[in-house]
PAPAVEX-606183 format. One line per 5 residues: number of its first residue (from 1); their letters; for each residue z, x, y of C-alpha. Coordinates in Angstrom, 1 decimal, always signed. Last residue first. Example, Ala and Ser with C-alpha at 12.3 -4.5 7.8 and 13.67 -1.06 7.14 Angstrom:
BEGIN
2) SA) +7.1,+13.7,-1.1; +7.8,+12.3,-4.5
//
This chain:
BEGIN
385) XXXXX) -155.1,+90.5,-109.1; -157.5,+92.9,-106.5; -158.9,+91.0,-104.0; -162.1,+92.7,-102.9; -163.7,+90.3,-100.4
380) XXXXX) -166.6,+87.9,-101.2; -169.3,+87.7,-99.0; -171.3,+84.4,-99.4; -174.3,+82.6,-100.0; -175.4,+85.3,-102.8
375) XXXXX) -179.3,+86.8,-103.0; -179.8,+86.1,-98.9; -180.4,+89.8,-98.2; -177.1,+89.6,-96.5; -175.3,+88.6,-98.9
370) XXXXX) -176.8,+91.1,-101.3; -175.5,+94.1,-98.8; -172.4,+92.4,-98.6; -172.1,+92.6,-102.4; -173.6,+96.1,-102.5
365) XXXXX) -171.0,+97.5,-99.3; -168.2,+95.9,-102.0; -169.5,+98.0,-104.8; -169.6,+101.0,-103.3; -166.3,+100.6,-101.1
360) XXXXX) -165.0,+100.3,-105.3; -166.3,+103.1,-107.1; -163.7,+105.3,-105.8; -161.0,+102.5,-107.1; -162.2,+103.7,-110.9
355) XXXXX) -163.9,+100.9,-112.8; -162.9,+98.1,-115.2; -165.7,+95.1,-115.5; -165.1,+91.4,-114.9; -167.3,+91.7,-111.9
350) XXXXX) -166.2,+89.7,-109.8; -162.3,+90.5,-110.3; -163.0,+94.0,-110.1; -160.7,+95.5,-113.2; -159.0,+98.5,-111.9
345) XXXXX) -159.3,+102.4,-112.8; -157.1,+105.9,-111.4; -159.3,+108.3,-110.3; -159.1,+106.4,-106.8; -155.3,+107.8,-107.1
340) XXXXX) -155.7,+111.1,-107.6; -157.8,+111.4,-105.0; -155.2,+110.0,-102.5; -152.9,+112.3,-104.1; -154.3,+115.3,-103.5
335) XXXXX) -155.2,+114.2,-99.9; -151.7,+114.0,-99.3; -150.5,+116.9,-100.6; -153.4,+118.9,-98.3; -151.9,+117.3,-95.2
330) XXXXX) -148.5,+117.8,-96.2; -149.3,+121.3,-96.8; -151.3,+122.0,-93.8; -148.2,+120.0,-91.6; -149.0,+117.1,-90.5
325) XXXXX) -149.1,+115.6,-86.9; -146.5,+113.6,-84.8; -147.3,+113.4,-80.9; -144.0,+112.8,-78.7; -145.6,+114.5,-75.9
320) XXXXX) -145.0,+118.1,-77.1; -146.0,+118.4,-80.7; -143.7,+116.8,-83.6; -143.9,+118.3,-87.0; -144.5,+116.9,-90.8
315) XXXXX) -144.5,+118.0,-93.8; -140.7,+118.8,-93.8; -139.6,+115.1,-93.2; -140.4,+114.4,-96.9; -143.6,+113.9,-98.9
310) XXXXX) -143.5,+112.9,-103.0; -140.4,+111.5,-102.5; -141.6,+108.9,-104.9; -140.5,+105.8,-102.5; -142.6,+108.1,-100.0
305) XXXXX) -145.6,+108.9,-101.8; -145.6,+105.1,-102.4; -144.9,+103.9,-99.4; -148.1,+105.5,-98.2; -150.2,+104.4,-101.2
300) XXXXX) -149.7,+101.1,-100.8; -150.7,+101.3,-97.3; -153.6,+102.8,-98.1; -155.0,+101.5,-101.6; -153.9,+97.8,-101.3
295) XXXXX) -152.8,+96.8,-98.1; -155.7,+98.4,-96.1; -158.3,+98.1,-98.7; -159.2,+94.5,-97.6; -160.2,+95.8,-94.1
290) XXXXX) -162.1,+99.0,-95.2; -165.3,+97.3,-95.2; -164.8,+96.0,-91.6; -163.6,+99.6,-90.6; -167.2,+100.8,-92.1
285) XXXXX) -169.1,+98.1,-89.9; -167.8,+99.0,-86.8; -168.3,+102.5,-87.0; -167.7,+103.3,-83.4; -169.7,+106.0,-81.7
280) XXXXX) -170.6,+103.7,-78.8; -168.2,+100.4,-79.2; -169.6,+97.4,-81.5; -167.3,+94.5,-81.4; -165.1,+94.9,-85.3
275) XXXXX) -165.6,+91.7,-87.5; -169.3,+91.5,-87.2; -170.3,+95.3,-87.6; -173.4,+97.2,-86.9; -172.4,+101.2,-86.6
270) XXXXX) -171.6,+101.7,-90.9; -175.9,+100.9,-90.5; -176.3,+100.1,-94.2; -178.8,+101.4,-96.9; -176.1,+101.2,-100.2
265) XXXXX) -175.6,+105.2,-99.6; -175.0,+104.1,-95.9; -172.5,+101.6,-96.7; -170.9,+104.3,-98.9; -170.1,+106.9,-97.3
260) XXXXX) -169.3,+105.0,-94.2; -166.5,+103.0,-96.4; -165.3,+106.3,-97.8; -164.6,+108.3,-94.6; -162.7,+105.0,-93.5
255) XXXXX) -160.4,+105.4,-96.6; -159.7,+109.0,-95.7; -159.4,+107.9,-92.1; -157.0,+105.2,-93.2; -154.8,+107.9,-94.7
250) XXXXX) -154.3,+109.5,-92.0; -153.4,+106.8,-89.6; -150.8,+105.5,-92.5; -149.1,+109.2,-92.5; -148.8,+110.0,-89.0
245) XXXXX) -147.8,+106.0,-88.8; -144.8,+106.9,-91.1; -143.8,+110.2,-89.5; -143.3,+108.9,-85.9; -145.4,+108.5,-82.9
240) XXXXX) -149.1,+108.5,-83.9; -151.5,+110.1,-81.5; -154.3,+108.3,-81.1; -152.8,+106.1,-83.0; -148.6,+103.5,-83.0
235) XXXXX) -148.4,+100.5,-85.7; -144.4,+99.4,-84.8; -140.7,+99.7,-86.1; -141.2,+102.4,-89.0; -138.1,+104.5,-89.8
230) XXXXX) -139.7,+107.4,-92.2; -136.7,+109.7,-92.2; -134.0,+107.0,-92.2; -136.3,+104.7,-94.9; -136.0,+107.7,-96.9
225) XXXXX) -136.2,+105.7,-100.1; -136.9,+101.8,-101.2; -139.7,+101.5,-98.8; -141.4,+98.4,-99.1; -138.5,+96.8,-96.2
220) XXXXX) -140.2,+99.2,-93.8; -143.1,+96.8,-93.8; -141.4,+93.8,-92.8; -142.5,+93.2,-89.6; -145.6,+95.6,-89.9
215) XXXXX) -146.8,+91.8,-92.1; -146.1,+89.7,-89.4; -148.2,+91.7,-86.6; -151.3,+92.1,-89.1; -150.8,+88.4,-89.4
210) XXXXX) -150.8,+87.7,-85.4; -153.6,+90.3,-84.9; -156.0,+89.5,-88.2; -155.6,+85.5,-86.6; -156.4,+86.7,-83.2
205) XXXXX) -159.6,+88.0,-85.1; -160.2,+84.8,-86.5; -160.2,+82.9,-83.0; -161.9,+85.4,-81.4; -164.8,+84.7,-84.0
200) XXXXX) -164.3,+81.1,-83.2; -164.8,+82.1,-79.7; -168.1,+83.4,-80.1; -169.0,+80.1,-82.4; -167.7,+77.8,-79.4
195) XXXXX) -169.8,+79.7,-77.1; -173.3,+79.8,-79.7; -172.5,+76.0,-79.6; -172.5,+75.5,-75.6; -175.2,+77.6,-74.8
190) XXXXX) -177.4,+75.3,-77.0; -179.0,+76.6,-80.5; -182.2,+78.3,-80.3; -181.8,+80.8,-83.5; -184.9,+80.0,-84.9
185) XXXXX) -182.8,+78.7,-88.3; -181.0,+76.6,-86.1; -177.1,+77.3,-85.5; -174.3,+74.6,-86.4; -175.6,+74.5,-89.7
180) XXXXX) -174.2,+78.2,-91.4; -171.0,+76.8,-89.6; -170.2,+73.8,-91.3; -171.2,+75.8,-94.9; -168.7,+78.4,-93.6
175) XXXXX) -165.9,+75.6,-92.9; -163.1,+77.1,-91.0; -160.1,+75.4,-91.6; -159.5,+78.0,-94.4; -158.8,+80.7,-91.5
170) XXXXX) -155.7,+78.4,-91.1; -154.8,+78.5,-94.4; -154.9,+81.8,-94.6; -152.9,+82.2,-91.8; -150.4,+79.5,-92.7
165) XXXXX) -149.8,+82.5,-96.3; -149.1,+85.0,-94.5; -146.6,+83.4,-92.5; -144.9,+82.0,-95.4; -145.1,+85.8,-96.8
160) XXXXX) -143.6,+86.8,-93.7; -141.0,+84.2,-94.2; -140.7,+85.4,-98.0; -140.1,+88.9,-97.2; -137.5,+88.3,-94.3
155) XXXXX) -135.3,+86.1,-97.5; -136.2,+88.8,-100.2; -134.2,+91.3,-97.6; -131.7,+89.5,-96.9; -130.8,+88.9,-100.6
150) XXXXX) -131.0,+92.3,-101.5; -132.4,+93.4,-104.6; -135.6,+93.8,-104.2; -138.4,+93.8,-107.0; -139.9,+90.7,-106.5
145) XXXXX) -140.2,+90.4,-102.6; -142.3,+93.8,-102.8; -144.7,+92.4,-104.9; -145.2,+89.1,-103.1; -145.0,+91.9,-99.8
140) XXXXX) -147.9,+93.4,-101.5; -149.4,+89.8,-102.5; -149.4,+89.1,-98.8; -151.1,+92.2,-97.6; -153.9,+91.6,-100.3
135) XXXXX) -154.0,+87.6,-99.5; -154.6,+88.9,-95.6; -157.0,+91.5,-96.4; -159.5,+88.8,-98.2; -159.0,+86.6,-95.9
130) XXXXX) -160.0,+88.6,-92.7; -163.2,+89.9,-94.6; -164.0,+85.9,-95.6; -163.5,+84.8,-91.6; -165.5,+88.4,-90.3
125) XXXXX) -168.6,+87.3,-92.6; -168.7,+83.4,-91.7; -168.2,+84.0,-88.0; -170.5,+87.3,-87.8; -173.2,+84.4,-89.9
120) XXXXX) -172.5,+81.9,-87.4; -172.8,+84.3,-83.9; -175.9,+85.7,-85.3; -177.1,+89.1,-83.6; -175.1,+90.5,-86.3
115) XXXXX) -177.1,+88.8,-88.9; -180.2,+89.8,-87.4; -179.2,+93.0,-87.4; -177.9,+93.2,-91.3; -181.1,+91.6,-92.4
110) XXXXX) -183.2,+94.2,-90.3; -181.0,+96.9,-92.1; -181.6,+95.5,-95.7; -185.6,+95.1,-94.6; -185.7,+98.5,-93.5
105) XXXXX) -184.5,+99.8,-96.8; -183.0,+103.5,-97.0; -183.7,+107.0,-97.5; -181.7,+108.4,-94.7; -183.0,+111.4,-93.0
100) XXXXX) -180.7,+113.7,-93.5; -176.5,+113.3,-92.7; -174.0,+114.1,-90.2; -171.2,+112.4,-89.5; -169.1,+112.5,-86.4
95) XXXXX) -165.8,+111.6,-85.1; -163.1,+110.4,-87.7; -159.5,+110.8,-86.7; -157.7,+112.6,-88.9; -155.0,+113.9,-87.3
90) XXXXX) -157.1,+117.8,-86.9; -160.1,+115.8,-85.5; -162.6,+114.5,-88.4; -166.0,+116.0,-88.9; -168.2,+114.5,-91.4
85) XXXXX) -171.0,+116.4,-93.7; -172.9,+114.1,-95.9; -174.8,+115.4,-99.0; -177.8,+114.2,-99.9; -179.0,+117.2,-101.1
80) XXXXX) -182.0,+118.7,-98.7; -179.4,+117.3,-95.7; -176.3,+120.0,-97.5; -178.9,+122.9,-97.6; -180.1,+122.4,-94.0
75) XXXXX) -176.3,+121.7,-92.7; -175.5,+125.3,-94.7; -178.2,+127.0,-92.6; -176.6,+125.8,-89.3; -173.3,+127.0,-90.0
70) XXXXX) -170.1,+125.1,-90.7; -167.7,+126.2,-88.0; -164.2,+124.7,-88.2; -161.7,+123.2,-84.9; -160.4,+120.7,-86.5
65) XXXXX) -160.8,+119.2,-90.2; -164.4,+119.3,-91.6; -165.1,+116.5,-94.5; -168.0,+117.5,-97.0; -169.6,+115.0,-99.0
60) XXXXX) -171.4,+114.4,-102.5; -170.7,+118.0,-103.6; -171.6,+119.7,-107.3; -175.0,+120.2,-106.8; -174.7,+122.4,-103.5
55) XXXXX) -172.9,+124.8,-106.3; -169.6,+126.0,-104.7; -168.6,+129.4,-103.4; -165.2,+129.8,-102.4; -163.2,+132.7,-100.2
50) XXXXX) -159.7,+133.3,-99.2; -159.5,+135.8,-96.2; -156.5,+138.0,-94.5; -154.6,+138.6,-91.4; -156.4,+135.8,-89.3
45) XXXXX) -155.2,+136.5,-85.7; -159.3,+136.8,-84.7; -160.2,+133.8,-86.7; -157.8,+131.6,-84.4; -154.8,+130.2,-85.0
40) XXXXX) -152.8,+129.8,-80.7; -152.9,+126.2,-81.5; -150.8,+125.7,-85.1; -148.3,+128.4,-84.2; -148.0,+131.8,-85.6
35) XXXXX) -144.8,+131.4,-88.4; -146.5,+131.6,-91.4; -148.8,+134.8,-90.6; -152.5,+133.1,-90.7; -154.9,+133.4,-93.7
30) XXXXX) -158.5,+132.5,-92.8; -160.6,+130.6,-95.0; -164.6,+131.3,-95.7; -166.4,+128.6,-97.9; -169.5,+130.0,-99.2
25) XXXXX) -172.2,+127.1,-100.1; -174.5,+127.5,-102.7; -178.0,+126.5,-103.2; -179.1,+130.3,-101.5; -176.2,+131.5,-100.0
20) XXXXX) -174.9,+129.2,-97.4; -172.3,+129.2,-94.5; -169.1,+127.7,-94.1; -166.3,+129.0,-91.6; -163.0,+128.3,-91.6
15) XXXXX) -161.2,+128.8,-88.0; -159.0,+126.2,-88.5; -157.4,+124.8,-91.8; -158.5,+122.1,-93.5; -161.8,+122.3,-94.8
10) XXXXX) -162.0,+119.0,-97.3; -164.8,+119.8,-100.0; -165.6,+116.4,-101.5; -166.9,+116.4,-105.7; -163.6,+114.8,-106.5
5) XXXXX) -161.4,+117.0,-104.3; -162.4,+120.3,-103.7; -160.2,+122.5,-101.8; -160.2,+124.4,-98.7; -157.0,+125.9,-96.8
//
């Protein structure tokens, strides 16, 4: 299956092939017999073919799914545009993006490295991007606490919102204007400083563990329906256990997708984080960005596709192991509605304007971008009211 989703072409089914005809790209889809299983679909066992041609012009991205071919020609026509392709394992998982040679600013990137390299600007950065997704997970469960019924449930809502709420708090205690001081300008603070910084930082991201912890407490009580189909006990990856984290891992690699698309259209290395510790092919920065839309766009989402009934137990299958993966319709249901839903507009609380969610990542990954330039003293997290 191929489809176009708000100017992204999401190849989903394996064995697809995309090549290029002149400044168009020809999508090429197998057609399997129903019942052949997922791993034995290969081009060979196809019985027939869909075909789509789409106008390089009308694509910002294109997002490859498994075990795909997109051709060496149709790479070349896709770096001349500006458009990104990214490969994603069959779950989701992102693992490469490939793009032209990036038209950015060296000084925005040199800012952004020497602020990694800065154990008092990572602490001031990671402390406001762990805030910011903290008040959004605790005004979803403020939500959620509002519109149940049940005693015993608003009672477990409001402890984790307590909890929630001692985090912040906490994170509060943290003084960013303290902290901006504690390190020279030249960077030649003592040993012992730059180690109480370091461990400051491991400070705030014990803080993300213990309140991401609290609030997957309580998470099943957002679901008002098929809470037997979609029981959720723990946060389980590579692979997800059951059908709920199947769906949340999913729908964080769409958002992640986003967050590296647009830190590197803003001129940002979506590698150099402060919250996340750089790993080899690990977009540290990009799963920083996408911090505060956890609560709010993903998991919000998620329960609501399944409050809505809008995916059931059939879109979903277990491989040996214990693995649970999508089925190609549930995956391509879901990705309907996650487009659907950045369509869908929001006043930005900074900006006093009303845009669509897509534009969001893009304006966040500007606002760090500016802090980091020096042009605003601090990053302010997305908190949507």
């Amino acid at each position: 299956m191929a489809g176009i989703q708000q100017n992204t072409l999401y190849l989903l089914t394996r064995g697809s092939y995309l090549s290029r005809d002149h400044l168009t790209l020809l999508a090429e889809v197998p057609v399997y017999p129903p019942d052949l299983p997922e791993e034995e679909r290969t081009r060979d066992k196809a019985t027939d073919w869909r075909k789509l041609s789409i106008p390089i012009h009308h694509l910002e991205s294109v997002c490859v799914f498994g075990a795909s071919t997109v051709s060496p020609p149709a790479l070349d026509l896709c770096w001349e545009h500006g458009v990104a392709v990214n490969f994603l394992s069959e779950f989701g998982h992102f693992q490469a993006r490939l793009t032209g040679v990036a038209d950015t600013s060296v000084t925005l990137r040199r800012a952004q490295f020497r602020a990694a390299d800065d154990p008092a600007k990572c602490m001031a950065i990671a402390r406001q991007i762990v805030a910011g997704k903290l008040q959004n997970a605790r005004n979803s469960l403020l939500r959620a606490a509002r519109e149940t019924d049940s005693a015993a449930e608003k009672d477990a809502l409001q402890t984790a919102i307590d909890a929630l709420a001692r985090q912040i708090r906490h994170l509060a205690q943290f003084e960013i204007s303290n902290l901006k001081s504690q390190i020279p300008e030249d960077r030649t603070g003592s040993q012992s400083e730059i180690s109480n910084l370091k461990s400051q930082i491991d400070e705030v991201r014990g803080a993300e563990g213990m309140a991401a912890q609290t609030y997957f407490d309580v998470f099943r009580l957002l679901l008002k329906q098929q809470r037997e189909a979609f029981a959720f006990t723990a946060r389980s990856r590579r692979p997800p256990r059951d059908r709920i984290n199947c769906l949340l891992s999913f729908l964080y690699a769409l958002v992640r997708h986003d967050c590296v698309a647009a830190l590197t259209s803003i001129g940002l290395d979506p590698f150099v984080g402060f919250l996340h510790v750089d790993r080899p092919n690990r977009p540290s920065l990009a799963l920083d960005l996408m911090e505060e839309f956890r609560p709010w766009l993903a998991d919000r989402l998620a329960v609501t596709l399944i409050n809505r009934q809008q995916v059931s137990p059939d879109d979903f299958v277990v491989r040996e192991g214990g693995a649970v993966e999508f089925t190609d319709a549930g995956r391509k249901r879901v990705i309907k509605a996650y487009q659907e839903r950045k369509q869908e507009t929001m006043n930005h609380p900074l900006l006093d304007q009303n845009l669509r969610l897509a534009q969001m990542p893009f304006i966040q990954a500007r606002i760090l971008a500016r802090h980091l330039r020096g042009d605003i003293p601090d990053y302010l997290p997305l908190v949507p009211k």
